[in-house]
VOGUDREN-409249 format. One record per residue (C-alpha): x, y, z; residue in one letter. Coordinates in steps of 0.1 Angstrom, whole numbers, padded with zeros to 4 digits, always signed. Layout:
BEGIN
XYZA...
This chain:
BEGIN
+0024-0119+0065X-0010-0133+0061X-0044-0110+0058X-0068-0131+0071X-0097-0107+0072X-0096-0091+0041X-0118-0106+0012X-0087-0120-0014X-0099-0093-0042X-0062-0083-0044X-0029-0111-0055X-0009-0087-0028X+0031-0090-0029X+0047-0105+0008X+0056-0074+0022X+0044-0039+0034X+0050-0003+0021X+0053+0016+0055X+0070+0048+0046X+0072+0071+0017X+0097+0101+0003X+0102+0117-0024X+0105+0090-0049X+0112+0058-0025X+0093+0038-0006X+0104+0018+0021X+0088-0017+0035X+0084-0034+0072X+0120-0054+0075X+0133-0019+0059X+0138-0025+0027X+0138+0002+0000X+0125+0008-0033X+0126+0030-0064X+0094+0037-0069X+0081+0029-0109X+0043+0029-0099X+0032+0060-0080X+0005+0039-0068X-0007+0029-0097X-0005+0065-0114X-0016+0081-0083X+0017+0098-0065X+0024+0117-0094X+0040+0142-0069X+0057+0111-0051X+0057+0109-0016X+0056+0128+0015X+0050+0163-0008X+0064+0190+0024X+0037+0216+0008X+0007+0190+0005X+0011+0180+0040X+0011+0210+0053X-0017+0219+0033X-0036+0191+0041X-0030+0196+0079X-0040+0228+0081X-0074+0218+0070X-0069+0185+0095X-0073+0212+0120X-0104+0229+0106X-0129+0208+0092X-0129+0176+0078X-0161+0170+0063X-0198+0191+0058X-0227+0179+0037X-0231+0191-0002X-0262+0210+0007X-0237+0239+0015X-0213+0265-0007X-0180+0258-0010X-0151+0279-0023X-0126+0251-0022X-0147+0231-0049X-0153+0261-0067X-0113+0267-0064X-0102+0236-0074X-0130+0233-0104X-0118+0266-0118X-0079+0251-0123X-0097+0219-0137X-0116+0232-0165X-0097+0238-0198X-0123+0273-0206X-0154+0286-0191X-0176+0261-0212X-0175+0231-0193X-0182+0223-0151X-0174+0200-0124X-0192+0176-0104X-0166+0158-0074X-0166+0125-0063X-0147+0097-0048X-0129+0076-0077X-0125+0073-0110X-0147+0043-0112X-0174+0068-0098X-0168+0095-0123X-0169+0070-0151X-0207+0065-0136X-0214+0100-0135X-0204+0106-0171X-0223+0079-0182X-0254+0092-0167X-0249+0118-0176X-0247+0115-0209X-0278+0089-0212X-0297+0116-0196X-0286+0143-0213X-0288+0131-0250X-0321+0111-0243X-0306+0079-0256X-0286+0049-0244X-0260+0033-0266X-0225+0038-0258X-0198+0028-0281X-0164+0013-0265X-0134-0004-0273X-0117-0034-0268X-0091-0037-0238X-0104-0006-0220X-0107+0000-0182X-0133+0024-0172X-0141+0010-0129X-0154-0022-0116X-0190-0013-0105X-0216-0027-0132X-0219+0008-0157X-0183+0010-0157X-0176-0023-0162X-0202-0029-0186X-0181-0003-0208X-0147-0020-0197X-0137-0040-0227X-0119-0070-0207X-0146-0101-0205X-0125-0118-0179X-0133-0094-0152X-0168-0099-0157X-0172-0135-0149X-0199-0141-0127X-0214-0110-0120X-0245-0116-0142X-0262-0092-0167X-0238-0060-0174X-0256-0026-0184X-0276-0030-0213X-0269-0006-0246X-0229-0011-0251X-0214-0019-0278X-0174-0026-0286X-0153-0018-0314X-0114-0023-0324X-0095+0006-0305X-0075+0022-0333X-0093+0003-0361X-0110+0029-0387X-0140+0007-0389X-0151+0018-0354X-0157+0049-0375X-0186+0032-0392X-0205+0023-0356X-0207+0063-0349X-0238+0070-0359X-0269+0095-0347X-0285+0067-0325X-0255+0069-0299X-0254+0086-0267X-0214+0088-0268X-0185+0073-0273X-0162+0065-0242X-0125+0057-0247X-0092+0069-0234X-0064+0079-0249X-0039+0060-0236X-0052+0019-0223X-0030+0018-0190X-0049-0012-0180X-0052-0027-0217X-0018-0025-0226X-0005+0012-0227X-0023+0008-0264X-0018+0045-0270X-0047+0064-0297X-0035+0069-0336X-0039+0109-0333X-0055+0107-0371X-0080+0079-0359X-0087+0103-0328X-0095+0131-0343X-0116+0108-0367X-0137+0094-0341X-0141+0134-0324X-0152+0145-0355X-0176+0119-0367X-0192+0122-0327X-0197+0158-0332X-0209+0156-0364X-0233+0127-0357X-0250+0143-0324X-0229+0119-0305X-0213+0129-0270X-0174+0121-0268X-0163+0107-0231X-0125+0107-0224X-0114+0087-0195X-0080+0109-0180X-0082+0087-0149X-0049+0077-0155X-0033+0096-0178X-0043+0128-0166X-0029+0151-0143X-0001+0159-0157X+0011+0118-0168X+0019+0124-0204X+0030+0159-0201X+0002+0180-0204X-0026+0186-0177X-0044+0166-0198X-0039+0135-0223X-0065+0149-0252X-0044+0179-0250X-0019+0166-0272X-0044+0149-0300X-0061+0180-0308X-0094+0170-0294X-0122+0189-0275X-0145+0159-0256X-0177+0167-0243X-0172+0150-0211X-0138+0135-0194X-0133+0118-0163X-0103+0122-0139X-0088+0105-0106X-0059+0091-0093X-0032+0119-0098X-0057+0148-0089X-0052+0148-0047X-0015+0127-0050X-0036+0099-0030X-0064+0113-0009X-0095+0097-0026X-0111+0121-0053X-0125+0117-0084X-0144+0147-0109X-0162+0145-0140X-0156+0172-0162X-0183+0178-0186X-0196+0212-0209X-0218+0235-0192X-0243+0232-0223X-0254+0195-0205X-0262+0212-0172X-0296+0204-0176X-0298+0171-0171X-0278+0174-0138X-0301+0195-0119X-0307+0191-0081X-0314+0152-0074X-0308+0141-0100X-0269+0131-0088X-0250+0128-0057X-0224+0117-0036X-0222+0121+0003X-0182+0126+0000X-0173+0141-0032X-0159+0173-0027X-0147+0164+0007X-0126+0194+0024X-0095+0173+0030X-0097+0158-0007X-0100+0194-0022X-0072+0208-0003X-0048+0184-0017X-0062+0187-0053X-0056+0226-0047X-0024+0224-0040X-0015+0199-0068X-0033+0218-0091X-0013+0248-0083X+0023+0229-0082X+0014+0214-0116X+0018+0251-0134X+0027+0252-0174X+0065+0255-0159X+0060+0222-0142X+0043+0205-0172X+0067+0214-0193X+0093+0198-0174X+0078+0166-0170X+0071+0167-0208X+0110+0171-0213X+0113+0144-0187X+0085+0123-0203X+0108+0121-0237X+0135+0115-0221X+0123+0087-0200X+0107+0069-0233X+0139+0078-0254X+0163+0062-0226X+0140+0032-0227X+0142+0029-0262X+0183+0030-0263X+0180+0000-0238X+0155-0022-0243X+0145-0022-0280X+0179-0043-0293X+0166-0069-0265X+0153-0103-0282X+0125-0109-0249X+0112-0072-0260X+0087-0071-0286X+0076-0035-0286X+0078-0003-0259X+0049+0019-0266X+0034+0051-0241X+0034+0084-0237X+0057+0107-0216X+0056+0091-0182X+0034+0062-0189X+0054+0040-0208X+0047+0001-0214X+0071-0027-0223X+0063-0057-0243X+0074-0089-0234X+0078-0122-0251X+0055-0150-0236X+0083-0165-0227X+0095-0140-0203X+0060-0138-0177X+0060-0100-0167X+0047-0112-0134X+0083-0130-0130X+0100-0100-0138X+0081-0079-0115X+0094-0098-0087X+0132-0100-0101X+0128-0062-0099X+0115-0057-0066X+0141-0084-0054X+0166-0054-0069X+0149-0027-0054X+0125-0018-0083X+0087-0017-0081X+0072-0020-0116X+0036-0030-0126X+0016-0052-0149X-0011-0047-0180X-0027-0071-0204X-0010-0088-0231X+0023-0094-0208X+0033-0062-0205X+0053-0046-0176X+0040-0010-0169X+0058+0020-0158X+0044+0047-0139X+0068+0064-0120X+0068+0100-0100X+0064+0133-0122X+0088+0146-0097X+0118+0118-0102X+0154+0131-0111X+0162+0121-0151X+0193+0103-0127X+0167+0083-0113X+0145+0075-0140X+0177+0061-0159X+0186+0041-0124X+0152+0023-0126X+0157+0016-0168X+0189+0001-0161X+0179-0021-0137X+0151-0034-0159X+0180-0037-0186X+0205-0056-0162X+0169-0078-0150X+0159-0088-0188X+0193-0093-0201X+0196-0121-0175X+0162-0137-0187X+0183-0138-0220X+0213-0154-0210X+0187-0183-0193X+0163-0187-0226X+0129-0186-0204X+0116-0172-0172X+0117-0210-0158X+0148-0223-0169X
């Protein structure tokens, strides 16, 4: 299979995913996989959802799309289940990358200054604010100038502490760094950096694209660390794969995001807020707290297997976000195709380590299924020294 009108942005694996359900996806010669990526954190309801599609058809059938300028009770809907309390609002958009924008406008604009703090082996979006805030240097290469005003520190290191200070407009982190490592926050050094933003007159950003909706077993990631942000940004999980994004910020800032002054011809798109509706409503406090039984589970099981492995150096994550650490020896990329070639589709981060993302909806059965096969997969790159030999 060869794409030969697609610009190469993407190393894309030799075959197609052409249908989807539940938790396994099949490809072109009919091949089928457990699924351990939901789309890169985005199927957190897995695939095929009976009540989604018939959600999403229904509106199919009414109207697909209509212009901002005009009220609509599916954003307000779906921005009422989004807020935590009545102090913060919504604005929609497209992608996470986009709400990573709008936060960062936003909170320029709002606090009249420009600085923004980040951390090292972040992800925030590939256009040029969110990238200039992404700490990974090798993704910038050759795009020129990034946006001006950003500084990095250590993620977890107490002396980031000392960089908070009055002149910032915010601080933008995330809790967990999917893309960086699954480098999960110290909840100490959290709450440290939460408290020395509000006590400094500094805005505190929290990037949920990927961990929120539900990933770590709670709607949202900060949930769990005992932290209030100003602003947070989520994606991926919120319509289970129809493009959305939303920036969630406190209503106290809705000033500086008055009529013009932000915008987006498809954010809030009927389709996209049908899905999020529903999800939203699935994803109740009965669901959560399964997924954060699940979420233990999952990261305990993995722990039982893997850690008394010699090519394992560490597993670290948070409920269904999990990340293992592999020797240099033992390329994760190589592993990633011993796993699909046993039916397993697994993902990469920095720092060679294999990612796990898989369905908030997959049986415990399942989820020990796809651990075992990583087991079986590594203990062979054991008995054979290296990846190469």
């Amino acid at each position: 299979m060869f794409m030969q009108h697609i610009f190469p942005t993407y190393n894309r694996f030799p075959f197609e995913i052409v249908a989807g359900d539940g938790y396994t996806l099949s490809d072109q010669n009919g091949k089928n996989y457990l699924d351990f990526t939901s789309g890169i954190g985005v199927c957190n309801l897995g695939y095929n959802h009976p009540i989604l599609n018939q959600a999403v058809a229904q509106q199919l059938n009414q109207v697909w799309h209509t212009s901002n300028l005009y009220n609509s009770q599916l954003q307000e809907a779906v921005a009422t289940m989004l807020v935590p309390d009545e102090s913060y609002l919504v604005s929609f958009c497209n992608s996470g990358t986009e709400a990573n924008e709008a936060a960062l406008k936003l909170a320029r604009k709002a606090s009249g200054k420009q600085t923004i703090l980040a951390f090292d082996h972040s992800f925030h979006g590939r256009s040029y604010g969110s990238l200039s805030v992404t700490g990974n240097s090798a993704i910038k290469v050759g795009f020129g100038e990034m946006l001006p005003g950003v500084i990095y520190a250590q993620f977890n290191n107490p002396a980031a502490l000392d960089l908070i200070t009055p002149d910032l407009a915010a601080v933008m982190l995330e809790v967990i760094q999917g893309e960086g490592g699954v480098n999960v926050a110290d909840a100490d050094w959290l709450q440290a950096v939460a408290a020395k933003c509000q006590e400094s007159g500094v805005l505190l950003i929290v990037d949920e694209v990927q961990t929120g909706m539900g990933r770590t077993g709670s709607k949202y990631a900060f949930q769990q660390f005992g932290i209030e942000p100003d602003i947070f940004t989520l994606a991926k999980g919120l319509a289970n794969g129809i493009p959305v994004g939303a920036m969630v910020g406190k209503a106290k800032l809705a000033s500086a995001f008055g009529p013009g002054s932000h915008g987006s011809t498809f954010a809030g798109n009927p389709l996209a807020m049908t899905a999020a509706k529903e999800v939203l409503q699935i994803m109740d406090q009965d669901f959560l707290a399964c997924v954060h039984e699940k979420g233990h589970f999952f990261s305990t099981y993995l722990q039982d297997k893997l850690t008394q492995l010699d090519c394992v150096t560490d597993i670290t994550g948070l409920g269904m976000i999990q990340g293992i650490h592999l020797k240099e020896t033992v390329p994760v990329g190589q592993v990633i195709l011993d796993l699909q070639a046993a039916g397993l589709l697994t993902i990469s981060a920095k720092n060679n380590t294999l990612r796990l993302l898989p369905p908030l909806t997959m049986l415990a059965s399942k989820l020990m299924a796809g651990c075992d096969l990583i087991q079986e997969t590594l203990v062979n790159y054991a008995k054979k020294g290296t990846a190469n030999e």
